[in-house]
N, C-alpha and C positions, 0 to 999 in steps of 0.2 A: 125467832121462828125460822125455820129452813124455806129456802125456796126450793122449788120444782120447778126444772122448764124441760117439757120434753119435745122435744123433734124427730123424728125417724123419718127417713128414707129407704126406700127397700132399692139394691142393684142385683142384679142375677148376672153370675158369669159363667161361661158353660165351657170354663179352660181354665187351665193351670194359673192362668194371670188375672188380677184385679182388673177391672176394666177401667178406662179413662173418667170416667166417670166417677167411680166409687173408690178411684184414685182420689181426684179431686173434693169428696167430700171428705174424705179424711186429713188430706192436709189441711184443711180450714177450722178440724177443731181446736178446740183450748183444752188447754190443760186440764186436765179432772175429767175431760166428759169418757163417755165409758161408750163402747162399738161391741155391739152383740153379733156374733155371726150363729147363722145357724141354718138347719136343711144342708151339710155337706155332705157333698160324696166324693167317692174316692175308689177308681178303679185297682184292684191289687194286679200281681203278675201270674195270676191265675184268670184273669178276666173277669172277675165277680167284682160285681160297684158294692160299696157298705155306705153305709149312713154314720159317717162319722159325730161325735159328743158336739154340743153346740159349745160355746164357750163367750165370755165376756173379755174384751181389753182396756184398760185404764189409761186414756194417754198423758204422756208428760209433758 
């Protein structure tokens, strides 16, 4: 039978760059586990913010 373990953390960053924090939970996964980002934006060079597609990552 499969296991389940789930854990979430939620970090908000309000710039270009991951914060130190949501740095650090990410180096600490293992392998297989999966990181969902989602709620992004994204200002274009017209000045308008969009709400970019959420998406999953798989780490190795």
């Amino acid at each position: 039978m499969p296991t389940l373990v789930v854990t979430t953390w939620k970090q908000t960053a309000a710039a270009l760059h991951l914060t130190a924090k949501a740095k650090d939970i990410l180096t600490r996964l293992k392998s297989g586990s999966k990181v969902f980002f989602d709620n992004i934006k994204a200002k274009g060079p017209d000045g308008t913010t969009r709400t970019l597609q959420s998406f999953f990552v798989s780490c190795q």
